[in-house]
N, CA, C and O of each residue as an XYZ file, in Angstrom:
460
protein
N     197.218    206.290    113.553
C     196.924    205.145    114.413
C     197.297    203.843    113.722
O     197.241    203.680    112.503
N     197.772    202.719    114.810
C     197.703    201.435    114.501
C     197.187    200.669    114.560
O     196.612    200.848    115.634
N     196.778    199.538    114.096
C     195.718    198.886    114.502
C     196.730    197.241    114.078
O     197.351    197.113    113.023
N     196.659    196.132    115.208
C     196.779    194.735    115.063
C     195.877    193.688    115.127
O     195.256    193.632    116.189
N     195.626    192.850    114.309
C     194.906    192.357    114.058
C     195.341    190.733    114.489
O     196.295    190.173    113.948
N     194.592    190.153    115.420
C     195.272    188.120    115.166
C     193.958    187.432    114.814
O     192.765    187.716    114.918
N     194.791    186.245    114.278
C     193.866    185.270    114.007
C     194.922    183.920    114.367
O     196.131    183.767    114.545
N     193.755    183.105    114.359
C     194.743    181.543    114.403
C     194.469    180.808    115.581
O     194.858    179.648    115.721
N     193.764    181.475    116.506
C     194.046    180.876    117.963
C     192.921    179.991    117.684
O     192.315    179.852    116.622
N     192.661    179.173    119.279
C     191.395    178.072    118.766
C     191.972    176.663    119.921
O     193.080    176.693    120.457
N     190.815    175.346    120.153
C     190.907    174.404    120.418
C     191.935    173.777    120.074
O     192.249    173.807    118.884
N     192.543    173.216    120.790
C     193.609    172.263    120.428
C     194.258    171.265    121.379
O     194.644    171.638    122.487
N     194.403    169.841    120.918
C     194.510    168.962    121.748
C     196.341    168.936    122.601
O     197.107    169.715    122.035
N     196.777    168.395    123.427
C     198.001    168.300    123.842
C     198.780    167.697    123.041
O     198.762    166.485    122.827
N     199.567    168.552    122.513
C     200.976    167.660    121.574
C     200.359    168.116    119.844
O     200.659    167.393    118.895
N     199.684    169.101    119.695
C     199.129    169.578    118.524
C     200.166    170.947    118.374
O     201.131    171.321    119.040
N     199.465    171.508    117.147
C     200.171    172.825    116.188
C     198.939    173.552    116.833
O     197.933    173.266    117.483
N     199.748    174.964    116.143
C     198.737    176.074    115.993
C     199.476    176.830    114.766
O     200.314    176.231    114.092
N     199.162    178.029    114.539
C     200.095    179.344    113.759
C     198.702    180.190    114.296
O     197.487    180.013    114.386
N     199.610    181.104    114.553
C     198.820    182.417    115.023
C     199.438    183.344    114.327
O     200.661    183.360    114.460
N     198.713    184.543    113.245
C     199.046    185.494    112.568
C     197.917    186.747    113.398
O     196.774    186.665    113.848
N     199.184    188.149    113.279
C     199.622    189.086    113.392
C     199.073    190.301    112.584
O     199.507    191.279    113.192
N     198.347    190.727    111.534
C     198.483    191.313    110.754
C     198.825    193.365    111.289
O     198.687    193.597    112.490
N     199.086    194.169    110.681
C     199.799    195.496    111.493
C     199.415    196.600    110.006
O     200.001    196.543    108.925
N     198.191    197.623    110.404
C     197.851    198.606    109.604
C     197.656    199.620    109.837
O     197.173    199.893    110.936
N     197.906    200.478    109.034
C     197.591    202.324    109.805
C     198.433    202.913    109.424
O     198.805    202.731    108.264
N     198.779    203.426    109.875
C     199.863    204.926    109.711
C     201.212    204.075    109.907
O     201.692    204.119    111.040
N     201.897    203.287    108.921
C     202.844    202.913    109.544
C     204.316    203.241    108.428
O     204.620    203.276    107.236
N     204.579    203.328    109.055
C     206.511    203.846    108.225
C     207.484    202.823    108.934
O     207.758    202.113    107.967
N     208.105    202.348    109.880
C     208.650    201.356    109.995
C     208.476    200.364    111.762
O     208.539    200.741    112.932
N     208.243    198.999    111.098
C     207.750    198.498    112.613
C     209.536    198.021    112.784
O     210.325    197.680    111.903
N     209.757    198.176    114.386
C     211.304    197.343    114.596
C     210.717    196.660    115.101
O     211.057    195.721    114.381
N     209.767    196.027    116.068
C     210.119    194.673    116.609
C     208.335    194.746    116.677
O     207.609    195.739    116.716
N     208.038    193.514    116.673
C     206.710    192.709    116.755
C     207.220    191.367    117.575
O     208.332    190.873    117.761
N     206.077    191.066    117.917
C     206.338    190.211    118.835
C     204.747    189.406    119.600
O     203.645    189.951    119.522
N     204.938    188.344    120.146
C     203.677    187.378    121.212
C     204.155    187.503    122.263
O     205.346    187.356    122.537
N     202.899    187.921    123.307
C     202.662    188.006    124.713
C     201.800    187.189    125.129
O     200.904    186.961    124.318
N     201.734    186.617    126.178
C     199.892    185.806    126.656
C     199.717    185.769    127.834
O     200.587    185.666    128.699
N     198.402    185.863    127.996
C     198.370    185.803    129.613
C     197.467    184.928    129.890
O     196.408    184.837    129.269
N     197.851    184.100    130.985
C     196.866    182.750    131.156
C     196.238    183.848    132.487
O     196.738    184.866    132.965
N     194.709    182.994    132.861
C     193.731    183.435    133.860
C     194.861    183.722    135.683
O     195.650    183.199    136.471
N     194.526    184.240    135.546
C     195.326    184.542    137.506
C     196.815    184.762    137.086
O     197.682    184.397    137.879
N     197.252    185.446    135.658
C     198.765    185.749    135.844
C     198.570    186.641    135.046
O     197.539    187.062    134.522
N     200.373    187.126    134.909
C     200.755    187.868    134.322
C     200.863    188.030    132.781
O     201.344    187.054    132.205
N     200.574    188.875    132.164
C     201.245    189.042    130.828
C     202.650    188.486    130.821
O     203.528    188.782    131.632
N     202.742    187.769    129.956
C     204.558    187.218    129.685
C     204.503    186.931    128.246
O     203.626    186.549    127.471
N     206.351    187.401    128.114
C     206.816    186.842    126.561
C     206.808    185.874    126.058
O     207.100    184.911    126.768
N     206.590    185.703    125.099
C     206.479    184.531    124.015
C     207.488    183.908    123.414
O     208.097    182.843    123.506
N     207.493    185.370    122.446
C     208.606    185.644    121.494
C     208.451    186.976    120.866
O     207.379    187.568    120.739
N     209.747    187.445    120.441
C     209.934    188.573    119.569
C     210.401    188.101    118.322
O     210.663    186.949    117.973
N     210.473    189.329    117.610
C     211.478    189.195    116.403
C     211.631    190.810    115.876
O     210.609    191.405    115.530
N     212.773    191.397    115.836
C     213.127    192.221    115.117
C     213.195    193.041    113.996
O     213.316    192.241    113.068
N     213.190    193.937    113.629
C     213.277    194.494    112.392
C     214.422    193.407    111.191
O     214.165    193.009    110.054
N     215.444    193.242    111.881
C     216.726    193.036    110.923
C     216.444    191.110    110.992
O     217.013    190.397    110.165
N     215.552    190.528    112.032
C     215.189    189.275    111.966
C     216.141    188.438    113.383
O     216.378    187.275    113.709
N     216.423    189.625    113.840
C     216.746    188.901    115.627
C     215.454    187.821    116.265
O     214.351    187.828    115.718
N     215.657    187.182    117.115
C     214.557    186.761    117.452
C     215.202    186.428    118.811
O     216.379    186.142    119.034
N     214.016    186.543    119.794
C     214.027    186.354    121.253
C     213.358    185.328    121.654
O     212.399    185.193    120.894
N     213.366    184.607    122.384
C     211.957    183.655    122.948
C     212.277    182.962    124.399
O     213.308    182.333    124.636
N     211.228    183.185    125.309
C     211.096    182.985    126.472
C     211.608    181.500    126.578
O     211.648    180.842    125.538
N     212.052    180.856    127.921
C     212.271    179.423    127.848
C     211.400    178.470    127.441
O     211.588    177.618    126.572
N     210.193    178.698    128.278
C     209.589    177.955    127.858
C     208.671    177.747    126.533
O     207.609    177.125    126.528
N     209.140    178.241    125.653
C     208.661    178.050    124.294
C     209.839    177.877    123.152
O     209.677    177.874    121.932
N     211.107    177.729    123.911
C     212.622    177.671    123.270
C     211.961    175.988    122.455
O     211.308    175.075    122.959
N     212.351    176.125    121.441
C     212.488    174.505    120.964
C     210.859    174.240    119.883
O     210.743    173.558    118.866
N     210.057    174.872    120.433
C     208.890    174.497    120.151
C     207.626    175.254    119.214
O     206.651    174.879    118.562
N     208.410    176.794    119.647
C     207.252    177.657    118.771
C     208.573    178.381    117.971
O     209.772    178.209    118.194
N     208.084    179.029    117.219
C     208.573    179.560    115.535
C     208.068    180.876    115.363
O     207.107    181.007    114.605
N     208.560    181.912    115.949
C     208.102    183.225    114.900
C     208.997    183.745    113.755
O     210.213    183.717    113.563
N     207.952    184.224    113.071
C     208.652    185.031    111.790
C     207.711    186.022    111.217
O     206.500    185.909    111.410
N     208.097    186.757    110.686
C     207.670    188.035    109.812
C     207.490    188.129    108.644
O     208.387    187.463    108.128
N     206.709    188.666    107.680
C     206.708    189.319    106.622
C     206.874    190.476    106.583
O     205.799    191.072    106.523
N     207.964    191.285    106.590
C     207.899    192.798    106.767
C     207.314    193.452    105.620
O     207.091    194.642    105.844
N     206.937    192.987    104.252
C     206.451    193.968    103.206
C     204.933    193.871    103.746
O     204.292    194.912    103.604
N     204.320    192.891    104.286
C     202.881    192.681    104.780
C     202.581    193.206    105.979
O     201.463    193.254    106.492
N     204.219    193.838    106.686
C     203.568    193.678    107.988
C     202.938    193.288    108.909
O     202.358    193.899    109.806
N     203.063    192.067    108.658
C     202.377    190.429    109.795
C     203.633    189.867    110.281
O     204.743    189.886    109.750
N     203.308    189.439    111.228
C     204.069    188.074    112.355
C     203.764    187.390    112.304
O     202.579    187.582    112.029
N     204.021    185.977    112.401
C     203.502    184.472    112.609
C     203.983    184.032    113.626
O     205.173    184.300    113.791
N     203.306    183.224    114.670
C     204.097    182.180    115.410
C     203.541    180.901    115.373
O     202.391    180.704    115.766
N     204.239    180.035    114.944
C     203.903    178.526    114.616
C     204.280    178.154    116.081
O     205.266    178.486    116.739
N     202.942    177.170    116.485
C     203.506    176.852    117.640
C     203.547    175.118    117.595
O     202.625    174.667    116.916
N     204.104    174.476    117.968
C     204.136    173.113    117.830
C     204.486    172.522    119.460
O     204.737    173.399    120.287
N     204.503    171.388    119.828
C     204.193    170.347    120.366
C     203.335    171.327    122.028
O     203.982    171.534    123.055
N     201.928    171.729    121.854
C     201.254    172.265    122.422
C     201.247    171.792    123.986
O     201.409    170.574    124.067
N     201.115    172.380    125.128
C     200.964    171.401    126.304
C     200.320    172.385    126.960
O     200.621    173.569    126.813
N     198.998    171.803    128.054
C     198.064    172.356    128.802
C     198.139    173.822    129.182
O     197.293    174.685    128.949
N     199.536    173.979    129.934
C     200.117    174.952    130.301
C     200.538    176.413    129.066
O     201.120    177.465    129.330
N     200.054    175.997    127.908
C     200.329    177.497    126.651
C     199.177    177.758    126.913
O     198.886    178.903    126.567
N     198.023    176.969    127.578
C     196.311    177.878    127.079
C     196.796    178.944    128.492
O     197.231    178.924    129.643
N     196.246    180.004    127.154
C     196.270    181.514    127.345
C     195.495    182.528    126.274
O     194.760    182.172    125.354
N     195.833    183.788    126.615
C     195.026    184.917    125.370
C     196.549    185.006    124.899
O     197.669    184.797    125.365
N     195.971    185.421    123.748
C     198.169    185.202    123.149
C     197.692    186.982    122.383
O     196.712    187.048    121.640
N     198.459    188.155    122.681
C     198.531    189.277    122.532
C     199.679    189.679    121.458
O     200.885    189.559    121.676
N     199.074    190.201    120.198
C     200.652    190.317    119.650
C     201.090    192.149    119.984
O     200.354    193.008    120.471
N     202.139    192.248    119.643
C     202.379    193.609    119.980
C     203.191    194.238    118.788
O     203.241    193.491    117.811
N     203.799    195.367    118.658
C     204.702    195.749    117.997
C     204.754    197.279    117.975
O     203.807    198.054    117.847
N     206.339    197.615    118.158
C     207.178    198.837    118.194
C     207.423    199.452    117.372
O     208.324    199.088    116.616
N     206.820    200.507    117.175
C     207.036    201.605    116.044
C     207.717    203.248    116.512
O     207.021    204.263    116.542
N     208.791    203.223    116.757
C     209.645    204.317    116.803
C     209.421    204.273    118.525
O     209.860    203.383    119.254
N     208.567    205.554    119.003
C     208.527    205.557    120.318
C     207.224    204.666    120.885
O     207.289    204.316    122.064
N     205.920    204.241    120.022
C     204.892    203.869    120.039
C     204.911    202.302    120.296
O     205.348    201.506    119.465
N     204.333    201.900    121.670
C     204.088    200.470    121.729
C     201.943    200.162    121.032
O     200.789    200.537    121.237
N     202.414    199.645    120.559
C     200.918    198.945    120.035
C     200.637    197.350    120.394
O     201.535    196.511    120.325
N     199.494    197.089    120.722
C     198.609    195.707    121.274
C     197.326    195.362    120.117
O     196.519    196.035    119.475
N     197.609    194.129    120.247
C     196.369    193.611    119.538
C     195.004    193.353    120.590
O     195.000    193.684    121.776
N     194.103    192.829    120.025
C     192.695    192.613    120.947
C     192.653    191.220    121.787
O     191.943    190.954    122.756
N     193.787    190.270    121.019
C     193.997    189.018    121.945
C     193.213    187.759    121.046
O     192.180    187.900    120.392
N     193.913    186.652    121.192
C     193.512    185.577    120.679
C     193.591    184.316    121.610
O     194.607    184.062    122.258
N     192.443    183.531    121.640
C     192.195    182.691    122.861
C     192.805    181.290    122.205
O     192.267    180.784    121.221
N     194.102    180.648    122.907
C     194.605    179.682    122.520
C     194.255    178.427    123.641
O     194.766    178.719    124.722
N     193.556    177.162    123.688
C     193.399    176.207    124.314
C     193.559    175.234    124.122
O     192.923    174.655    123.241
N     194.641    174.526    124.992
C     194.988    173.142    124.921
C     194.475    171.834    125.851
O     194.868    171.714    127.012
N     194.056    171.393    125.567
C     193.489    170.375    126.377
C     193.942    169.076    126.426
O     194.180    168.497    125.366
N     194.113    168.481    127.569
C     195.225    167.284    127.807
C     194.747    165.882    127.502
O     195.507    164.924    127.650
């Protein structure tokens, strides 16, 4: 089994930072992609960002420009730095990550921005 762990989320005013870490333990032999999901109240789960085994990285539009993921692969953690915050990111921010055929979820971290 896997287990993900976040921390980082929290209060935060409009036009502020965050970093939200990832941490990834258990039975693990190689993660390819980790990645942030979030889901604000009355929607859908949606992408964040990814990042890859080899250090590809993906990221939804609306976080193009503004948030930052990256990895430690010997730690097996993700980070996503998020910067210039706006009303519309408060959400539960979910990290995930792919291990061979196995999708794994974290428990969720409550990110709020207030205008």
């Amino acid at each position: 089994q896997v287990q993900l762990v976040e921390s980082g989320g929290g209060l935060v005013q409009a036009g502020g930072s965050l970093r939200l870490s990832c941490a990834a333990s258990g039975s693990i032999l190689v993660i390819y992609t980790m990645g942030w999901y979030r889901q604000a109240p009355g929607k859908q789960r949606e992408l964040v960002a990814t990042i890859a085994l080899g250090g590809a990285t993906n990221y939804a539009d609306s976080t193009k420009g503004r948030f930052t993921i990256s990895s430690d692969n010997a730690k097996n953690t993700v980070y996503l730095q998020m910067n210039s915050l706006k009303p519309e990111d408060t959400a539960v921010y979910y990290c995930n990550a792919w291990l061979s055929r196995d999708e794994y979820w974290g428990q969720g971290t409550q990110v709020t921005v207030s205008s």
